[in-house]
C-alpha positions in Angstrom: 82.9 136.9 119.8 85.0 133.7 119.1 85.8 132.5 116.0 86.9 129.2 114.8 89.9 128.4 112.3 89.5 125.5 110.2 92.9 123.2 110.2 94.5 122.7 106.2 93.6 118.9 107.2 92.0 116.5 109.1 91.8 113.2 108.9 89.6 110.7 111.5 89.7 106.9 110.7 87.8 104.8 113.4 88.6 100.6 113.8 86.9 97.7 116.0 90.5 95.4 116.6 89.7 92.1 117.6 92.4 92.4 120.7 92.1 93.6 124.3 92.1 97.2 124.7 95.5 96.4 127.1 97.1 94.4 124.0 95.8 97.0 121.2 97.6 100.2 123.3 100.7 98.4 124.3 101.7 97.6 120.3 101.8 101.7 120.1 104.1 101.6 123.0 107.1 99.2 122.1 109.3 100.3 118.7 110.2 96.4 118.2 106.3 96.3 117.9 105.7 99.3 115.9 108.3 98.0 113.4 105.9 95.2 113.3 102.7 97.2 111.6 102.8 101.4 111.4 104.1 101.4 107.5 101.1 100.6 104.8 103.0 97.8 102.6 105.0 98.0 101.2 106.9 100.8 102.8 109.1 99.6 106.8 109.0 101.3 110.1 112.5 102.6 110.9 112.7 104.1 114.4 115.5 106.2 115.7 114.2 107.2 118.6 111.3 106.5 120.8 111.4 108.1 124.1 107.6 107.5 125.0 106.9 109.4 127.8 105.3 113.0 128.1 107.5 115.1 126.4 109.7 112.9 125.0 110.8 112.6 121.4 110.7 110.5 118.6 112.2 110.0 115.8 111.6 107.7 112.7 111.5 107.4 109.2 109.2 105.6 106.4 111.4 102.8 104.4 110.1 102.6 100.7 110.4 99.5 98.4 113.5 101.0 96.8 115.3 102.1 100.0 114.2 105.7 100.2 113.8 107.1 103.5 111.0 109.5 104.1 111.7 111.1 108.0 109.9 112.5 110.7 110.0 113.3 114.1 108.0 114.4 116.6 107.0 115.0 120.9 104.6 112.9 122.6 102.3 115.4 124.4 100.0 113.0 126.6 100.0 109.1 127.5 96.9 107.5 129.5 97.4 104.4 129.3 95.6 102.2 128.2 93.2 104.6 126.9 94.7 107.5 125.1 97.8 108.9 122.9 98.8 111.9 121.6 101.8 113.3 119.8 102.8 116.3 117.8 105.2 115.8 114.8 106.8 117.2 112.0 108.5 116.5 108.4 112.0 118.1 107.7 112.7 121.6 106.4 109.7 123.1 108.4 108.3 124.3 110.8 107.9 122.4 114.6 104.3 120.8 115.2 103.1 120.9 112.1 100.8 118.0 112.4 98.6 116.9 116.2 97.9 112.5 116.2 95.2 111.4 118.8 94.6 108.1 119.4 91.9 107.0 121.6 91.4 103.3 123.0 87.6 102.3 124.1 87.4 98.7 125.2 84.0 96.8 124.0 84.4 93.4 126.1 87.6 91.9 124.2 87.5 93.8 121.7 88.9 97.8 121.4 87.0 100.9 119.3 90.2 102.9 118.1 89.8 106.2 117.2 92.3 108.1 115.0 92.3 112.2 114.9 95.0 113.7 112.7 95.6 117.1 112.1 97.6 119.2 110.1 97.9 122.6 111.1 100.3 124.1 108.6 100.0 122.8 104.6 103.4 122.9 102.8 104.5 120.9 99.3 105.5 117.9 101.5 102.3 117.9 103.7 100.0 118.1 100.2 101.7 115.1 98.8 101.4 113.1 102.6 98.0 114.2 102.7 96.9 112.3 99.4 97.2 109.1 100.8 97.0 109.4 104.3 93.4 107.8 104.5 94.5 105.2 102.3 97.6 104.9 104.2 95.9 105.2 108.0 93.3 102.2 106.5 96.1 99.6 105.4 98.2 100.5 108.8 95.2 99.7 110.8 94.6 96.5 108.9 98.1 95.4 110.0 97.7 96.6 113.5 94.8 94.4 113.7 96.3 90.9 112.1 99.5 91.9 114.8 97.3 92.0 117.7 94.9 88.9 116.6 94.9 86.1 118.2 97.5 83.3 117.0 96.1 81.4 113.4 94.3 78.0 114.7 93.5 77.3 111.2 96.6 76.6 109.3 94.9 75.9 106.1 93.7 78.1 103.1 91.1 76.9 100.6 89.6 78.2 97.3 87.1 77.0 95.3 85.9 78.2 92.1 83.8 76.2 88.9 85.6 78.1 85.6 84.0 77.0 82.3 86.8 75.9 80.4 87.9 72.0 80.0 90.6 70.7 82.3 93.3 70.8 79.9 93.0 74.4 79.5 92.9 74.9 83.0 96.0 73.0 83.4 97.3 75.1 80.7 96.5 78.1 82.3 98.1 76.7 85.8 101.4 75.1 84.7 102.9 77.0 81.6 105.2 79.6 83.0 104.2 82.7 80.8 100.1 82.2 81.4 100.7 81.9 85.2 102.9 84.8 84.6 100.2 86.8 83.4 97.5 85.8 85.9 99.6 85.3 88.9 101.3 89.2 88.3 104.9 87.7 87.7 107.7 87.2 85.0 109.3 83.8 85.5 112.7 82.9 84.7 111.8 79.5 82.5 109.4 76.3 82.7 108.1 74.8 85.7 109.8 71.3 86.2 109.1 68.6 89.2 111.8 68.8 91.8 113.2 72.0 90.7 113.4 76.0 91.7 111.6 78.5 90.1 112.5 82.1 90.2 111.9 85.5 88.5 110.2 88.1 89.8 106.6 90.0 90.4 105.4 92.4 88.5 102.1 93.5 90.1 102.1 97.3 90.5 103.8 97.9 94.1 105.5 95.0 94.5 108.1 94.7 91.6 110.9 94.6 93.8 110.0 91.4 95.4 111.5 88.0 93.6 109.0 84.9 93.4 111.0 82.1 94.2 109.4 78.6 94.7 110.0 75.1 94.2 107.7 72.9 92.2 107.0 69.7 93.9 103.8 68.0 91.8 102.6 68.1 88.0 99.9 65.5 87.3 98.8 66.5 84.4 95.1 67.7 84.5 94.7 66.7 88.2 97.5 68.3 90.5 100.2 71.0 90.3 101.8 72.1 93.5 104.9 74.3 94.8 106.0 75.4 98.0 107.2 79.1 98.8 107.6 81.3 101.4 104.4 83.3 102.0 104.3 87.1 102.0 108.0 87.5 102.0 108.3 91.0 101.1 110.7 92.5 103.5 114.2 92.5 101.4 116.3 92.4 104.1 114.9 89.4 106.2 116.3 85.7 105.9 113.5 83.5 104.9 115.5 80.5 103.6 115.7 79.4 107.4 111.7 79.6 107.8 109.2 75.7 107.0 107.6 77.1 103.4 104.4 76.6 103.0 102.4 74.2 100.3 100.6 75.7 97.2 98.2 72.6 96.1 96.0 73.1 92.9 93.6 70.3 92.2 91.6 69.8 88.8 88.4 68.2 89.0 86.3 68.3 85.9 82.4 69.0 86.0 79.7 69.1 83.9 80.3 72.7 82.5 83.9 72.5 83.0 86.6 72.5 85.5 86.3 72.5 89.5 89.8 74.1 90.6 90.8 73.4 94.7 93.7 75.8 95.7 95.4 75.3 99.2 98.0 76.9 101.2 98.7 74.6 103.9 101.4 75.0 107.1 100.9 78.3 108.2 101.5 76.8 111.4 105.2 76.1 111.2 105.9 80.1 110.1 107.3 82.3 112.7 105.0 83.4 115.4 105.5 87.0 114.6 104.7 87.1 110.8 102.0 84.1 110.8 98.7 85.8 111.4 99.8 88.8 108.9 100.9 86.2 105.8 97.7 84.4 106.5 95.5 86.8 105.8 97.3 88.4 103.0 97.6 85.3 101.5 93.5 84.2 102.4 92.8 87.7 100.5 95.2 87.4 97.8 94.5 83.5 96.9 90.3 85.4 96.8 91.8 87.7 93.8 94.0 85.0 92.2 90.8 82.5 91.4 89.1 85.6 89.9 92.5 86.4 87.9 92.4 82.8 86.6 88.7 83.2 85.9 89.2 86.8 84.3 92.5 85.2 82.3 90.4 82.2 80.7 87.9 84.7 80.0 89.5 86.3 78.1 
């Protein structure tokens, strides 16, 4: 008679990424890649070591917002490329192979079916408190790996559009006094927003309060145009982005019948770094999305 034992945890996450299966396997492979995507913002990859071969070891650590390093290491136990990985791993203070990763790679024409299997085979006080957010955690890295392997951003232009039922001047309100933006945007800023000038103080959306917003303000038309330029999803502390061609925040007023028509754009993306492009155009695409209903939400209220 055989009997089964059922593992503390399991975890399987599955992913069409819009990349070659060849492209997809080889950003597991590299640990300047890795560095890249595998860390849910807003914690950072730090690798050790990365021997990746059969049998070779690893060993890396998860960088938090506030510096904190959370370790692990680990043995990879098969490599097929490009279709298959596997590793065994481990947290401090315990005991070896305490949790099995296996990563599967089917192509579908250009596009690759990624298949996630974790399993933890021991359940200790640090595993519970990994194990909370690991889907969470697996679901955000995933949607990373998949803006690193897209293909490069031919659009380099965001637009929002959105019809809020309040008068232009209170939109314009709403847009260009530094406390309401403040409380919209998820941000304390330093003082008033003035033509020509920086502005600076810092975010304060649950997550992200160690990042700084820093931008310059280029336009105010009153009731028609307000428009900055900043540095778009600048969240890694330790990288120069003073060096980098900011992008352009436009937001136009138009008013309407029942109100105000509000135009946002983020324009430029194309002049950001190559490596960081497709990643802070879709974050931003997604957050600029939330912002409108924010400003809809703040006016609302």
């Amino acid at each position: 008679m055989t009997t089964t034992t059922t593992p503390p945890f399991e975890l399987v996450v599955s992913r069409v990424i819009n990349a070659p299966q060849d492209r997809v396997f080889e950003a597991w492979t590299k640990p300047e890649q890795m560095t890249q995507w595998f860390a849910p913002k807003p914690f950072q990859l730090i690798v050790g070591k990365m021997d990746f071969r059969p049998g070779g070891r690893f060993s890396m650590a998860m960088r938090g917002p506030n510096g904190e390093d959370f370790p692990f290491t680990g043995t990879y136990r098969e490599i097929v490329p490009p279709a298959k990985l596997s590793w065994t791993g481990e947290f401090p203070n315990g005991p070896a192979d305490q949790m099995t990763t296996v990563v599967s790679f089917e192509e579908e024409g250009q596009k690759t079916k990624l298949h996630v299997r974790q399993t933890f085979h021991v359940m200790t006080p640090e595993i519970e408190h990994a194990t909370k957010g690991a889907k969470q955690g697996w679901t955000m890295t995933l949607d990373q790996l998949e803006a690193f392997c897209a293909p490069e951003v031919v659009n380099d232009r965001i637009e929002k559009r959105i019809e809020l039922k309040a008068p232009p001047s209170r939109v314009w309100r709403v847009l260009t006094d530094h406390r309401e933006f403040g409380e919209w945007f998820g941000a304390k800023l330093d003082g008033p927003f003035v033509p020509g000038q920086p502005s600076r103080g810092h975010i304060t959306y649950p997550g992200y309060e160690h990042l700084k917003w820093e931008a310059v303000v280029k336009d105010m038309e009153p009731e028609r145009l307000f428009s900055f330029t900043w540095h778009p999803y600048a969240i890694d502390h330790k990288s120069d982005y003073s060096k980098e061609t900011p992008t352009l925040v436009e937001f136009r007023l138009g008013k309407t019948k029942n109100g105000t028509l509000l135009t946002v754009t983020e324009s430029d993306f194309g002049k950001i770094p190559s490596a960081r492009r497709a990643e802070a155009f879709r974050m931003n695409d997604g957050g600029w999305t939330e912002q409108m209903k924010n400003i809809e939400r703040h006016l609302a209220g």
